[in-house]
N, C-alpha and C positions, 0 to 999 in steps of 0.2 A: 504494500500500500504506500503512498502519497502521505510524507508527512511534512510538517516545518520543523526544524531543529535547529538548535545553537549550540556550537562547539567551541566558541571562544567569545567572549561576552565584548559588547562594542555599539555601534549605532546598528541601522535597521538592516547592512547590509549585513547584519553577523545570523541573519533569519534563513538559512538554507533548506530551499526547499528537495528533497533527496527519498528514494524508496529508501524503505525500513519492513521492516518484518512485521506479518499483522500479529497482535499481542494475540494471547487465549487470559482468559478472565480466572483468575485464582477462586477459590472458597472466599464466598460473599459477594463477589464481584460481577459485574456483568459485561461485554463487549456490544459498546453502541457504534450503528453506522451513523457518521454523524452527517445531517443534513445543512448546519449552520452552527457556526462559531462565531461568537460575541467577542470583540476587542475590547480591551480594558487598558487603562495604565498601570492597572499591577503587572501586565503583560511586560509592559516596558521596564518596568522596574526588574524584572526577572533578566531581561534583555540585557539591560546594561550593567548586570551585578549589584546592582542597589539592595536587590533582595538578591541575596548569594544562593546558588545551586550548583550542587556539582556538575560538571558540563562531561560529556552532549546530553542536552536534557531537551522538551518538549515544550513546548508552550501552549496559552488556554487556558484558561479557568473557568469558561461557559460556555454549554453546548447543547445544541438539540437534537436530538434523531430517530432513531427506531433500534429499539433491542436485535441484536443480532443472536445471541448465545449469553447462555449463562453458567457461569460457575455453580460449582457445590454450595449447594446449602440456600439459594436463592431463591423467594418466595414471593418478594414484592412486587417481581413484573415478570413478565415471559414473554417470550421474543413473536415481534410484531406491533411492542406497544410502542406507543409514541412520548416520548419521555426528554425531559430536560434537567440541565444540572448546573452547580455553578460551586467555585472551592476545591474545584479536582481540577489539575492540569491534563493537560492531552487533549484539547478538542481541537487544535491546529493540525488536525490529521482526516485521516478518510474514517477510521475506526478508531474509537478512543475505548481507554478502559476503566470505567466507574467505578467506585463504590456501591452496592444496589444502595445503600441508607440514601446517597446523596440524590437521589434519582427521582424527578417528580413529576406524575404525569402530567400530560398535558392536555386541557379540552379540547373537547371534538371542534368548538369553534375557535380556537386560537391556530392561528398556522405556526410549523415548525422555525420558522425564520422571526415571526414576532416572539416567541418563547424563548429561542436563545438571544436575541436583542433584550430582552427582559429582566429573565430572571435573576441575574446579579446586578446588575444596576436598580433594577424595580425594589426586591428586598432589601438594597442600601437606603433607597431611599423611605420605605416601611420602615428600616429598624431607628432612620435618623428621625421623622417627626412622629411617629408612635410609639418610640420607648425611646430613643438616647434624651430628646428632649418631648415628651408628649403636649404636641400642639392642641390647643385649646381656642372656642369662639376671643376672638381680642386680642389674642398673640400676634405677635408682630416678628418677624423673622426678616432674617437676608439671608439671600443665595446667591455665594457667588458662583459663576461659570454656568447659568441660568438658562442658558441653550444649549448646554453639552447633553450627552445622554443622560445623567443622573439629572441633574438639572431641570430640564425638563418635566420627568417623573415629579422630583420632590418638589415645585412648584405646583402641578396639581394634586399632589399627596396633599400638601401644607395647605392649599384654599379647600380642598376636603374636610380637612382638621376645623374649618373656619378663620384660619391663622388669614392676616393683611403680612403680603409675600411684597419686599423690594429684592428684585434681583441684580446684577450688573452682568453685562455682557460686554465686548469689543464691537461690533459693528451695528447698523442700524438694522440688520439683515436678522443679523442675529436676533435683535431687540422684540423684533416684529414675533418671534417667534417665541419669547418668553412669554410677549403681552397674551399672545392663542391660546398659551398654557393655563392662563390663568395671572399673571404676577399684575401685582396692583400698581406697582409702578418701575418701571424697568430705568437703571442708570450707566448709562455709556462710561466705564469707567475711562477709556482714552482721552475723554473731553472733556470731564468733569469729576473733582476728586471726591470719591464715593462715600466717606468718611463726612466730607463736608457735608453732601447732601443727604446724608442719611438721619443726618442731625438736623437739617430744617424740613424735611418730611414727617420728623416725631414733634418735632418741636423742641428739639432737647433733650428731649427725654429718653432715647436713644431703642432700640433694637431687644426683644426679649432671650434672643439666640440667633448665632451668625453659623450658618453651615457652609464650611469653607474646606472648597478640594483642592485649592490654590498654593497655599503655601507659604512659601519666604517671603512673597510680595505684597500680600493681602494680609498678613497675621495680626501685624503692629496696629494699624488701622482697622484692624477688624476687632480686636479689643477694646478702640474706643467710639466703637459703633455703639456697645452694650452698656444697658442699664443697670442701675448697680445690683449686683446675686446673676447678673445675665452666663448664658453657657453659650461658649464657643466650644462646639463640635468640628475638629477637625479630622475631615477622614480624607484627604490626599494631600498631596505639593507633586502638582504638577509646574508649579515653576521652582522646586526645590525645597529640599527640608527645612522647616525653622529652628535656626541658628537654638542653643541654649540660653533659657533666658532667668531671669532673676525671680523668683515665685514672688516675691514681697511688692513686685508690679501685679497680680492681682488684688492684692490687698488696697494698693495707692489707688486703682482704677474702680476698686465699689465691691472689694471683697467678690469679684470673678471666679466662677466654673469653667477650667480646658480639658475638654475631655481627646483621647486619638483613638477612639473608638473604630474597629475592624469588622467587619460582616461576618466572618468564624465564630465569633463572640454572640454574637446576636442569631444565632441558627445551631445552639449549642447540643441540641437531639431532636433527632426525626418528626418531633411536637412541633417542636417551633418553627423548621424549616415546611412542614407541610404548612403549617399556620398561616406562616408572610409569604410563602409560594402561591399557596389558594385563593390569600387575599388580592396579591396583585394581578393572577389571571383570570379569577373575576370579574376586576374593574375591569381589565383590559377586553374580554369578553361581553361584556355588558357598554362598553363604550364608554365607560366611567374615568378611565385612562386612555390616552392615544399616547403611543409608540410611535418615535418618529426615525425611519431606517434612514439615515444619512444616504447612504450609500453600501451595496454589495459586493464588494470583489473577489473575486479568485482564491481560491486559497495560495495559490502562486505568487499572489500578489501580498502576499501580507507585511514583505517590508516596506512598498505605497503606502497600505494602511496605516501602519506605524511612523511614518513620516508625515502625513495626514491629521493624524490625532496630535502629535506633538506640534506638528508647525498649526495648529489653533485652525484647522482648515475644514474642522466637521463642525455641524450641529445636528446633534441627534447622535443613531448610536449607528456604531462601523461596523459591520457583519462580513465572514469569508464563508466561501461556498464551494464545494467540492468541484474544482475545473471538469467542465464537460468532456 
């Protein structure tokens, strides 16, 4: 089979696409053909050794497809179903090898390409305004990167909650598709500094929780978006980790919450993951949630894609597809 692998950690051209030998699924495990693979920047981060793996290793973290075979001892699906996953590497391939635990079906009305565009971005955005910080009628949030794939989601997640959503995005393009989402007011950060207007949008009063996948650039400013006890959730740096900082600056700034909360964490046994999996293919089912595909390419193509997601050149999410 067709897989992506990296054998020496570097930019996107370190993504070799090469046969590889099809796996057989161990006891508990199952072998999916995968019909679509969801792109993340935990991707990248694997990529460039940020998140260290021993090399030649596989990439993916989210995938959807149809049960092909199953190991010993496996009871949760059998081969034919339609099934989706996210948290297990290998879906940058033609056949990946699951966990059955991590494995969740997928409705008759969801197609296989909205389910792996989904399910880990969808449940990130679940676990952020319904347990990391649970949005309520009145709340007041920011979201920065408000037309990326999570973004999108957690903006109509957060006006679900009842939550008044400011997002910031970079272009007007982008903007146009926060406001679709639902965000009550959308802020160009290139044009205007976010910080400032965040503060005459509350009137001072400042932000109840900033959900920021941003990083080293948005952090400083995004602590003095928040009101005093406010909680920054920080679950990426796509423009880079934040530097180590002084805890006694949540104290000076109103006695602050930072939390770096991980999706692993929030999907800790088969309860929970089926919980936030059912919820968000529900919405998305019922049209409660729209999934917006950026764009599909290749699985050949997947160091585009990752060139793509870092040069800020998506909005919505990046999906690969088994080359015809």
């Amino acid at each position: 089979m067709k897989a992506i692998r990296v054998h020496q950690c570097g930019g996107p051209e370190a993504l070799v696409y090469e046969e590889v030998a099809l796996p057989e699924p161990g006891p508990g495990e199952v072998l999916v053909k995968v019909e679509a693979a969801g792109v993340n920047y935990i991707d990248t981060y694997h990529r460039t050794g940020l998140y260290p793996l021993p090399a030649p290793f596989s990439l993916g973290m989210e995938g959807a497809g149809v049960v092909a075979q199953n190991g010993s001892g496996v009871t949760l699906v059998k081969p034919g179903d339609r099934v989706a996953w996210c948290m297990a590497r290998g879906a940058y391939a033609e056949y990946a090898v699951v966990p059955a635990e991590k494995l969740v079906p997928i409705p008759a009305n969801v197609t296989t390409q909205v389910a792996a565009a989904l399910i880990l971005q969808g449940m990130t955005a679940h676990y952020l305004a319904i347990s990391t910080f649970p949005l309520k009628p009145g709340d007041r949030a920011l979201v920065h990167a408000a037309a990326g794939g999570v973004g999108l989601l957690l903006v109509q997640v957060a006006k679900r909650c009842g939550a008044t959503v400011y997002g910031t995005v970079g272009t007007e393009a982008k903007a146009e598709l926060a406001r679709a989402a639902g965000a009550d007011e959308v802020i160009l950060y290139e044009e205007v500094d976010f910080e400032t207007e965040v503060k005459r949008l509350t009137e001072g009063r400042g932000v109840d929780v900033v959900y920021d996948s941003v990083g080293a650039t948005t952090f400083d400013k995004s602590l003095n978006c928040l009101r005093p006890r406010g909680l920054m959730a920080l679950f990426g740096q796509s423009s880079g980790p934040v530097p180590p900082f002084n805890l006694q600056v949540l104290n000076q700034k109103g006695s602050l919450f930072v939390t770096r909360p991980t999706l692993g964490h929030y999907m800790r046994d088969r309860r929970e993951l089926i919980s936030r999996a059912g919820d968000v293919f529900i919405w998305a089912a019922g049209g409660e949630l729209s999934v917006r595909i950026d764009r599909a390419l290749p699985l050949s193509e997947a160091a585009e894609a990752h060139r793509l997601l870092e040069g800020r050149q998506t909005a919505g999410k990046l999906i690969l597809l088994p080359d015809a």
